[in-house]
N, C-alpha and C positions, 0 to 999 in steps of 0.2 A: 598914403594908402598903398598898402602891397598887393596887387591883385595877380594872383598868383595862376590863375588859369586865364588865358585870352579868351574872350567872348569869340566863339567859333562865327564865322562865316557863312551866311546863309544861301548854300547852294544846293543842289543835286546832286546827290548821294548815289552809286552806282550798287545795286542790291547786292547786300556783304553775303547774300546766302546763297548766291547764283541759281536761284532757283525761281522761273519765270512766272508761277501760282502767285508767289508774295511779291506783289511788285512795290518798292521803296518808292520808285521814280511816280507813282500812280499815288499818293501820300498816305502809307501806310507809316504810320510812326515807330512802332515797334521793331528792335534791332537787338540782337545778339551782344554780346559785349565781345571785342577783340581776342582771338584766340578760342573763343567759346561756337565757333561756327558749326557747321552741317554736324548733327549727330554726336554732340556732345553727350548728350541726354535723348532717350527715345520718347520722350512725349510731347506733345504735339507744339508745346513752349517751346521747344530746342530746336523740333525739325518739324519745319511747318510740312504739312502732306503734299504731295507733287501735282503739278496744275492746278492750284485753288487760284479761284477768279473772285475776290472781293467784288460785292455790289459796289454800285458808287455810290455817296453819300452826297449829298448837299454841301456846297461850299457857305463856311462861318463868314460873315464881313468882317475886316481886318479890323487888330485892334488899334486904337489910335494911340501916338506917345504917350508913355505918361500914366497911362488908361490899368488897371489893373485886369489883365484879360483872364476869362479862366472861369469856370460857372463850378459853386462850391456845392450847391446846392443839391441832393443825390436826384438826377434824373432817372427817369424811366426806362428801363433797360429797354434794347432795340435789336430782335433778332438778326443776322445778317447769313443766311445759310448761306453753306459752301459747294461746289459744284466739285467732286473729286474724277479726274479723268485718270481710266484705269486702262490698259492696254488691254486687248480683248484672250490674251493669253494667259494674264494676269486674274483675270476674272474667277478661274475656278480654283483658286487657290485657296485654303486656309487662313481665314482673316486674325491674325496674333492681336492681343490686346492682355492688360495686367492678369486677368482672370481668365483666358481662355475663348472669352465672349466678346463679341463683336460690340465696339463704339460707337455711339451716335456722332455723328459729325454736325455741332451745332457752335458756332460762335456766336457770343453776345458781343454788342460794343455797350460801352458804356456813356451813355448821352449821347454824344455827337461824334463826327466824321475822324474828330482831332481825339478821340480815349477812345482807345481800342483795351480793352478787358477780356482776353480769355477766362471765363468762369466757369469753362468746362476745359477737362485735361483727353481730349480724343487720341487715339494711336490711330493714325494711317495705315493702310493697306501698304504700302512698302516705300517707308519713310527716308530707304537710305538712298544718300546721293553718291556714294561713293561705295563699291559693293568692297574694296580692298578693307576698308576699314572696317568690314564686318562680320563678326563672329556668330555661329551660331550652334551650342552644345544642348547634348543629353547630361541632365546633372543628376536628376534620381528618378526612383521610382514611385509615384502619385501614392503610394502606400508610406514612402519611407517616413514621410513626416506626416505629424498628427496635426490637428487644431491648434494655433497657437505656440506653435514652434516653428523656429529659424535656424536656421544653415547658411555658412559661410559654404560658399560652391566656386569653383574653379574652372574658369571655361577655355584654362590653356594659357590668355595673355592677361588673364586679370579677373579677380574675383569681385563677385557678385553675393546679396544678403537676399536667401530667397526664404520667402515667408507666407506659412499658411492660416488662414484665420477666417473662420464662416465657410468654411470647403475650400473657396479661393484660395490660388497662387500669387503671387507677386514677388515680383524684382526690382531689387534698386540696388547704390552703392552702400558698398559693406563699410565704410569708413566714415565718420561725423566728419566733414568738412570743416569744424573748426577746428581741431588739435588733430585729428586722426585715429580718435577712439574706435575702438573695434564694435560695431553697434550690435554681432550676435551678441555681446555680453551686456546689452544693453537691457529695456523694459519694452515688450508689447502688450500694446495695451487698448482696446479697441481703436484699430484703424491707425495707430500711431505707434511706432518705438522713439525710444526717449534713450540717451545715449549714456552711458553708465561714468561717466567722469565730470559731465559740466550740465547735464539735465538737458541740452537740446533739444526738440521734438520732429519727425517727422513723419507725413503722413504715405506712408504706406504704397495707396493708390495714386500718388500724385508724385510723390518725391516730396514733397513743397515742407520747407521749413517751417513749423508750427508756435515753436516755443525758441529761445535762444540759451547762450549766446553765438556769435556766429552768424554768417550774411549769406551765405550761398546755399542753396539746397541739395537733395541728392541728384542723383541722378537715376532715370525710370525706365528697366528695360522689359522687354513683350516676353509675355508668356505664352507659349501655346502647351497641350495632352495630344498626345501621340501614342495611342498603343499602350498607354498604361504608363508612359515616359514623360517626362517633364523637360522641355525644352525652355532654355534662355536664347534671347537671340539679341544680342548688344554691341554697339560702339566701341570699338578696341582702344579710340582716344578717351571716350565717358569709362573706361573701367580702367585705365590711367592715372585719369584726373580727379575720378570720382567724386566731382563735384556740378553743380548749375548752378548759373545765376538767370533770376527768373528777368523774363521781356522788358525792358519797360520802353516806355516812351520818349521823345526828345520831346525838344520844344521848340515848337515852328515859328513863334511871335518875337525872336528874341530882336529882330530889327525893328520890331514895332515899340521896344523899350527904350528908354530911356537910361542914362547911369545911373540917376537916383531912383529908380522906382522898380519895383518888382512888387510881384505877385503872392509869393511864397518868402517871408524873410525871414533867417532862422539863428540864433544867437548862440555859437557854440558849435563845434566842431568833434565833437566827442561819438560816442555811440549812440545816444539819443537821437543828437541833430541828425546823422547818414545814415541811420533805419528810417529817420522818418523822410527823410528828400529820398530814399531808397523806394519806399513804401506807395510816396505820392508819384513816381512814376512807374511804378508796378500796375496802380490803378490805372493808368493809361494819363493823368496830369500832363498836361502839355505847355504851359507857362512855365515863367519864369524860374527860378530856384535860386537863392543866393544866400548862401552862408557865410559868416565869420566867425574870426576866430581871431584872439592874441597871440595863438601860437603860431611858429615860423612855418610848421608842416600841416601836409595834409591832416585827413583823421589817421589816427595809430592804434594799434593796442596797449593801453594804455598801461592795465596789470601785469605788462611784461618789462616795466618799468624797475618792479623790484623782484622782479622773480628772473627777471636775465637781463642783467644789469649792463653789459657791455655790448647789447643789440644797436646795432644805429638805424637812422629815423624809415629807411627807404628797406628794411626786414620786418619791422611790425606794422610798416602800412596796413590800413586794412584795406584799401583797393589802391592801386597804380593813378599817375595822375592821367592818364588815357581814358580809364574809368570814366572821371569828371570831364573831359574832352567830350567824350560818344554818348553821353546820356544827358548833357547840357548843364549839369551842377555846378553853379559858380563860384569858388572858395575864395574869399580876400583873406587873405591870413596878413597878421600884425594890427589888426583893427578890434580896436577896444571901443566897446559901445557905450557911452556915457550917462545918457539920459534916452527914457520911451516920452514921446508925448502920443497917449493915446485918442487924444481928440481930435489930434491930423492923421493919426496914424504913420508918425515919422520915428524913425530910429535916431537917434543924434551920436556921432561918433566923437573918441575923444579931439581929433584933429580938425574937427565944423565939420566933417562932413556930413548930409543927412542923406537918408532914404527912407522914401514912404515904402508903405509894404499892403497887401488887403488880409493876408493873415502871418501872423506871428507866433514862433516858436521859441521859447526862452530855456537853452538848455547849455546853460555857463560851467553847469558843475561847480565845485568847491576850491577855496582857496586853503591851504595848509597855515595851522596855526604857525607864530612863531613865540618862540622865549619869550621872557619877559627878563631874564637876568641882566646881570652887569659883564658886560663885552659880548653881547650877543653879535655883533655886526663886525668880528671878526675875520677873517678870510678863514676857506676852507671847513665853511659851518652852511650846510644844504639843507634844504626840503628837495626832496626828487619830484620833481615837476614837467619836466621832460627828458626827451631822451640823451641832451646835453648835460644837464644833472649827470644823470644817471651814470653815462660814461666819462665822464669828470671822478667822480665818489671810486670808479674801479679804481682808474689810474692811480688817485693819491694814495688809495687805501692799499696799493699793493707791498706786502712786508714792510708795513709801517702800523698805527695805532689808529685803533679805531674807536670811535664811543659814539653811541645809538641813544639818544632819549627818547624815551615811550619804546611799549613793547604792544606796539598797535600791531593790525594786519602787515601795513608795512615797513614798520619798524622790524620786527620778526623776520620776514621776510629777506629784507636786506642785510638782516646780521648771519642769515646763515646763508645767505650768496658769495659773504664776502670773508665768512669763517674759514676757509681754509686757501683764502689768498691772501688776507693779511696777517701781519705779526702777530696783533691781538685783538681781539672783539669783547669790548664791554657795554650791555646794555643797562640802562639805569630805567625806573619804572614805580610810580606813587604806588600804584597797588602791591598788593602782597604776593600775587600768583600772575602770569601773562594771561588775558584771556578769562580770567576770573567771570567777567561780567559776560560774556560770549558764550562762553563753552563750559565754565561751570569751573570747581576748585579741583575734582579730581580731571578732568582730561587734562585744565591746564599746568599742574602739577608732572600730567606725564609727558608733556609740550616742553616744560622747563629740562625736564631732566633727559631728555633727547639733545636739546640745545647743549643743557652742560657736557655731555658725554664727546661733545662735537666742539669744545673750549671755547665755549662762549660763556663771560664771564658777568652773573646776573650781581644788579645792585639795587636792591629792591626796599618800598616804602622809604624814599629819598626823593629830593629834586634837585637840580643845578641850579648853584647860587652865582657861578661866576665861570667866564668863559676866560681863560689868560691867552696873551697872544705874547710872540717874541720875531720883532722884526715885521711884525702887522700879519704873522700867519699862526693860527690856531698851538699852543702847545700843552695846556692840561687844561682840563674840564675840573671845579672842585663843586665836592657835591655838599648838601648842606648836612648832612653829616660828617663833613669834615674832612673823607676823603677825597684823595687829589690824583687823579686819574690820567696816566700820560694820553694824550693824544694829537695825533697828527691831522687829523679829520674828524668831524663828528657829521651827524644827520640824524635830524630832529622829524619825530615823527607823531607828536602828541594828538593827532585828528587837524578835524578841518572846519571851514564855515560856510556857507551856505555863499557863492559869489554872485550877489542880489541887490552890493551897496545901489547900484544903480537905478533899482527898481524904487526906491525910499517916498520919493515925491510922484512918481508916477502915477497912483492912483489903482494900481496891480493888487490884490489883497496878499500882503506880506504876515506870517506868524511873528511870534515875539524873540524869537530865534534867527529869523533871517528866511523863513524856508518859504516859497511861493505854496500858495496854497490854491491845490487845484481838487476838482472831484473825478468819478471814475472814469470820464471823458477827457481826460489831461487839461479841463479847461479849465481857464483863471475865472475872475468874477466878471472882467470883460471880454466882451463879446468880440471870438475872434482870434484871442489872444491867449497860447496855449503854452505848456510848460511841463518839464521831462527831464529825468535824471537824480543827479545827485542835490538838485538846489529846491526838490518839491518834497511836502507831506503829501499824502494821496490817501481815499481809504482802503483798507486793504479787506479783500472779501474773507481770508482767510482767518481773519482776527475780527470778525462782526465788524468791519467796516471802519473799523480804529482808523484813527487819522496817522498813518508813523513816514518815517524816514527812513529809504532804505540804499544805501549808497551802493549795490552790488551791479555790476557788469551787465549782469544777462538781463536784472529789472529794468536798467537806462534802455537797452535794446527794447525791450517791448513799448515802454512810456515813449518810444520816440516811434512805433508801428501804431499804437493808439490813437495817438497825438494825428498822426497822416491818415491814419481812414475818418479820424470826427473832421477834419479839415474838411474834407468830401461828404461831410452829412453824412456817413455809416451809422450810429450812432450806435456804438462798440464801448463797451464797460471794458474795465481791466480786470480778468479775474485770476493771471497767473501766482504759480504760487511760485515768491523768494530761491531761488538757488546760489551758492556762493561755493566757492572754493579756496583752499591756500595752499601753497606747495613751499615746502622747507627740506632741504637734504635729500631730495628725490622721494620724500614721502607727499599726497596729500591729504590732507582732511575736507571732505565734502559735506555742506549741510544745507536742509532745505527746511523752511517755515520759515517763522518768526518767535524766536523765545523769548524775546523782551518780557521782562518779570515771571520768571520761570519760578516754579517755587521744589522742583525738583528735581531730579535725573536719573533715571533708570539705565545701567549699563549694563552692556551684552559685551563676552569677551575679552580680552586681557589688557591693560591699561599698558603694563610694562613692554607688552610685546608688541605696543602701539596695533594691535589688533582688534578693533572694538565696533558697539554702536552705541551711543547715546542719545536717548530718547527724554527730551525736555518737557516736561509737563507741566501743567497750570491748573489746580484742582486735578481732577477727574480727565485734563484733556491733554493728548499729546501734540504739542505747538509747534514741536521743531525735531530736528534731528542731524543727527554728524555721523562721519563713522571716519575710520581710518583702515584701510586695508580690506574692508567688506563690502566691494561694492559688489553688485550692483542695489545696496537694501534703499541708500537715498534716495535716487530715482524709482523705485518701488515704492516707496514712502510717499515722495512726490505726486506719483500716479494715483494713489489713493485720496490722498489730501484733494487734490486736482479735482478728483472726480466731486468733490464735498463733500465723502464720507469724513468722519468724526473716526477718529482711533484714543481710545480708552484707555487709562494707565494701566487697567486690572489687563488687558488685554497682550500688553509689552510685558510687564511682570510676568506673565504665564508663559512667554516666547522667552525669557532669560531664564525661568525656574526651569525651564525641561530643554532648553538648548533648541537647537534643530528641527529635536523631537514634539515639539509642541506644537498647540491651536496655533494655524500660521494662516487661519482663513480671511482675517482682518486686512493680511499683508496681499493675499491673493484676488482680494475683491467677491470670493465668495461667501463672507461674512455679512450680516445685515449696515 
């Protein structure tokens, strides 16, 4: 066993925030993450208000070894009001807050002494601890902007997204914290904009991350009216960094554990398993946490595997291992979990090792199919699986021979990463068009003919009969039409399987597929025992509740936020709707729904000029959508769908018969 983070030490912590209101040392478990200190963010998450004196709470009796500590059950929320000490000069000042309007100052804890829960987002009377770090501009005039419009604003060292909607103001960061999407060109949409390139959400009043993908939120700065003037007042580091990551909690029992036992055990390292161990100490969770994984690293960005192929493992992290240090997350990486016995509640690893757990999260993600042909086990023949793959497949394939089988998401992907660094790129592919079943025959038609223009060389309705090697390293690929294809490297990209062997005799309700089958609670048919990502059916509200599979990035993020609040009794459905992305040659295509069995497609815009929207429909209903080069309509599409409006074929038809110029009230939300 590689246990790759040390179980921290349990000592007294000196308050990371220097600020004597939140005292650590007094067992407040909520902590900032490293770097993220005083005034990252102006709301009351990032900077706690000056002089707050927590009540005391009643000390829990310790938990014994062994013991699975940690009450799942949703208690009764517990007001704990805050005493804010204002200097008597201070007093007649203008109290700033998102809207102009004064805050209540009320914290909840959630159940006991150990979850502390902000469930309200308060702004302080004057939050900053450090006046150097702080900016404060006139950006417009309370007229310039109407209902429902944003403005990127510049306060000098860094801009802000200010935005009015219901009369209110508000400020946050102008940037999506996951890629850096510019979010004025995003969707507002009550109370939320949604980021116009990966569907993100967030909320407005809070900053707080709504929808994914992406882990950090924005960041929330005060507004005050002055004279008819619009004042921002913010963090020269939060307009920087333009990001927050939200409070959460450690965990105080970690000497009262045991090696084999924990509280929280979570199978998989991926975006499911670190939204959801994200999630449970968001809610104030104070036990255990303890994840694995097969793979040698922490969690990574995984889609940047084929879309930036020669990243190494500590660039697409998606938190630092400090991260897992200050928030108590325990990652064993290189541990394969063999067998669940859910009647102890033990996990069995492949090496004997066991651990009980009191709930369980099953989030393996998929295994990459392989060949079936003759010399498959060749050298120099990959699935990209990690980020060692991945920067292996650059190296060999540089001005040398390349050949790609499947013209999957990441098959695509890879071939035109590596189109204009190697000698040759050929991809081979049963079907007749890339994307056929996805995206339909004409977009993928204009997919192909992008690729060819970019010498990528397609060999279509074929498979590979035999892999030749010379000297034990890969030299032609022949395909069963008989051509024989030089290559120096190939990478096999046919899909994947549901990685669930282990679940078989556990007694877990498995489909006939492989795929864990859980309902809108991410929970399996046992109690306790829950599941997220790529290895679940789930129903989905947006298709009546259909049972489907949906292997996309930003869904694993929510299935593993879901999965973390039913742990805690929230009893939270999953209703987001599907977003996906692909990037080839600096373009990408964005699409949101589910068009599985589409039986049509309505296009808006030019195919050739890879200018478009495509609108998927099933009878009468629009299910899905893509676009390339027209955003922000996805995320606009999204927001509608979201909302459970229904969009009508006859409705898209009427928006491509008259262009621009047409009924677009469907799209605006002011349609029935």
């Amino acid at each position: 066993m590689r246990q790759l983070l040390e179980k921290p030490k349990q000592q007294k912590e000196k308050n990371p925030t220097n600020n004597p209101g939140c005292d650590f040392d007094q067992g407040c478990e909520r902590r900032p993450e490293p770097g993220t200190e005083p005034a990252v963010g102006l709301s009351c998450e990032d900077v706690p208000a000056p002089s707050l004196t927590c009540s005391p709470s009643p000390s829990l009796p310790p938990v014994p070894a062994g013991a699975m500590g940690g009450c799942f059950s949703k208690p009764k929320p517990v007001e704990v009001k805050i005493e804010v000490v204002i200097p008597e000069k201070e007093r007649s000042k203008e109290e700033m807050s998102p809207n102009g309007k004064a805050s209540p100052l009320i914290y909840k804890v959630n159940g006991t002494a150990r979850h502390y829960h902000l469930e309200e987002h308060p702004i302080a009377s004057n939050p900053y601890h450090n006046p150097k770090d702080v900016v404060e501009a006139s950006v417009c005039h309370v007229k310039d902007l109407e209902n429902g419009q944003m403005r990127e604003v510049d306060l000098g060292c860094g801009k802000a997204l200010l935005i009015k909607e219901s009369g209110e103001f508000h400020a946050v960061g102008h940037k999506c914290p996951h890629y850096g999407a510019p979010l004025v060109k995003g969707v507002l949409s009550k109370g939320r904009v949604r980021c116009p390139w990966h569907g993100a959400c967030f909320n407005i009043s809070t900053g707080d991350i709504e929808d994914f993908p992406g882990l950090d939120s924005l960041p929330r700065f005060q507004v005050k009216i002055e004279k008819e003037k619009v004042y921002i007042r913010a963090s020269k580091q939060a307009l920087q960094t333009q990001r927050r990551t939200k409070m959460m909690a450690k965990c105080i029992s970690l000497s009262n554990y045991n090696l084999s036992s924990t509280n929280v055990l979570i199978i998989g390292a991926g975006a499911a398993g670190l939204v959801c161990a994200e999630t449970l100490r968001q809610e104030g969770f104070s036990d255990r946490i303890v994840m694995c994984t097969m793979d040698r690293h922490l969690p990574y960005d995984r889609p940047k595997l084929s879309k930036s192929m020669d990243s190494h493992p500590e660039q697409i992290a998606l938190r630092p291992k400090e991260f897992f240090r200050t928030y108590d997350i325990e990652v064993l990486t290189e541990m394969q979990v063999a067998a669940v016995d859910i009647k102890n509640k033990t996990a069995v690893f492949k090496d004997g090792f066991k651990m009980e757990y009191n709930k369980l999260l099953i989030a393996t993600g998929s295994t990459p199919k392989a060949l079936s042909c003759k010399g498959k086990e060749v050298e120099n023949v990959f699935n990209i699986r990690t980020p060692e793959d991945a920067n292996r497949v650059v190296k060999l394939a540089t001005s040398k021979n390349v050949v790609i089988v499947g013209a999957s998401f990441l098959g695509m992907e890879v071939a035109a990463y590596l189109a204009d660094r190697a000698h040759s790129v050929s991809l081979v592919e049963l079907e007749e068009v890339p994307f056929k079943k996805f995206f339909g025959e004409k977009v993928g038609r204009a997919v192909m003919k992008m690729f060819e223009s970019n010498r990528v060389k397609f060999y279509m309705q074929t498979e590979v009969s035999e892999m030749r090697e010379q000297e034990g390293k890969l030299k032609e690929v022949v395909l069963k039409s008989g051509k024989v294809l030089r290559a120096d490297v190939c990478v096999v990209g046919v899909g994947a399987v549901p990685a669930t062997g282990f679940l078989k005799q556990s007694g877990i309700n498995i489909d006939s597929k492989g795929f864990v089958v859980v309902n809108k609670m991410m929970q399996t048919n046992i109690p306790g025992v829950f599941a997220a990502g790529d290895a679940v059916t789930f129903p989905l509200a947006l298709r009546n509740n259909k049972k489907v599979n949906i292997p996309h990035w930003q869904m694993a993020h929510m299935h593993g936020r879901i999965a973390a609040l039913n742990m805690l009794a929230h009893g939270m459905e999953i209703s987001t709707v599907p977003y996906l992305w692909t990037a080839m040659f600096g373009k990408s295509i964005r699409y949101a729904g589910h068009g599985e069995g589409f039986d049509d497609v309505v296009i808006q815009g030019d195919l050739d000029e890879l200018k478009f929207v495509a609108f998927y429909t099933k009878s009468d209903e629009v299910v899905a959508v893509a676009s390339m080069n027209y955003d922000p309509i996805v995320s606009k599409v999204t927001e509608v769908l979201s909302a459970g409006r229904t969009i009508r074929k006859r409705d898209v038809e009427l928006f491509v018969r008259h262009g621009k110029t047409g009924d677009m009230s469907w799209l605006t939300g002011k349609g029935s």
